[in-house]
N, C-alpha and C positions, 0 to 999 in steps of 0.2 A: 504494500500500500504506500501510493509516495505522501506527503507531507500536503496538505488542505492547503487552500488559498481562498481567501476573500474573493466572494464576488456578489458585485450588487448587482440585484435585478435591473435598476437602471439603467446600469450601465455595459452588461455585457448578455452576448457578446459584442457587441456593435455600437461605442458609446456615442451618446449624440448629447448636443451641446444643451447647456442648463439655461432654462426661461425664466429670468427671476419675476418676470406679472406670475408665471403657474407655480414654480416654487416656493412661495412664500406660506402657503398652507396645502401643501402635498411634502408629501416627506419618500420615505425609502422601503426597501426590502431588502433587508443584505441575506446573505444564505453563505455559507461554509460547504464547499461540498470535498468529497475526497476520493480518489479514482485509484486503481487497482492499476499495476505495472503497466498495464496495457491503455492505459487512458480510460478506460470506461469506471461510470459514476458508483459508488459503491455506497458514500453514506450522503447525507444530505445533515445540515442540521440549519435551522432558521435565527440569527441573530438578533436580529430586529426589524418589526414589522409594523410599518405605521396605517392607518383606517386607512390613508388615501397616497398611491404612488402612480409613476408613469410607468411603461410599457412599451415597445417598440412592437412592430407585427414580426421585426426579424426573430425577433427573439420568442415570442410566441408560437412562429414557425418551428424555430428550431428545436424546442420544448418539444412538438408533437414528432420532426423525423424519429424512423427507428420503429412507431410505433408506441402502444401504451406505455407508459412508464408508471413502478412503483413514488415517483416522489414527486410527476406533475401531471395533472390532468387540466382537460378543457372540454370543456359541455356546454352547448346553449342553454344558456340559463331562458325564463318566461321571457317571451319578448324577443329572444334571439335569433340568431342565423340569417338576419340582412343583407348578407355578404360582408365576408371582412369581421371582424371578432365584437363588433359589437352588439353586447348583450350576454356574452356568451359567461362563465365563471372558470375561472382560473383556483385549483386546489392547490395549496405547495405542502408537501408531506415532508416534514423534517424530524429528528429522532427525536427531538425534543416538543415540539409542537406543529399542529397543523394550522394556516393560515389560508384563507378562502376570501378570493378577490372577485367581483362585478363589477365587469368592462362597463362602466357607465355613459362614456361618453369618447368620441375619437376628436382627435386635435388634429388641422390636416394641414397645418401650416408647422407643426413642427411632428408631424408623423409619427404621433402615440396614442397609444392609450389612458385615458387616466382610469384607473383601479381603486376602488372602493371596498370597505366591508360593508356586507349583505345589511341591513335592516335588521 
């Protein structure tokens, strides 16, 4: 097992630039993951996870290649499947806790999502 690395939802894999009008009351999703010699994902853990974060589609994509995975899921939540992730919930299963996101709304001027907890 190699040695974990930081990585925030934000920002990776694909980091795009910070919008302080949206950043001022949207905050982050950091996660801790740790890969097995081979690079594939082994443990997941969740660092901090605020009500409300951004999202890119890359990264949402990249979440679903591969197929299911034990530590992300995405489902049309009520309201969803518009085309494009909005509406849909985002699950992040880490060994410490699970945190559960609603694509609320999409920004198309800086090409995210922002990510809410559910009601």
């Amino acid at each position: 097992m190699s040695l974990g690395r930081a990585e925030t939802v934000r920002n990776w894999p694909h980091p795009f630039p910070l919008f302080p009008a949206l950043t001022s009351d949207v905050g982050e999703c950091r996660i801790v993951t740790l890969h097995d010699r081979y690079g594939m994902l082994e443990r997941l853990v969740v660092t901090h996870a605020d009500p409300r974060a951004l999202i890119t589609p890359s990264l949402l994509e990249a979440m679903t290649e591969g197929g299911p995975s034990p530590f992300f899921s995405l489902k049309p939540g009520p309201g969803g499947d518009h085309g494009g992730w909005l509406g849909w919930v985002l699950t992040v299963r880490g060994e410490n806790r699970t945190v559960v996101y609603h694509l609320s709304e999409y920004l198309e001027e800086q090409n995210c999502y922002l990510m809410e907890w559910p009601d």
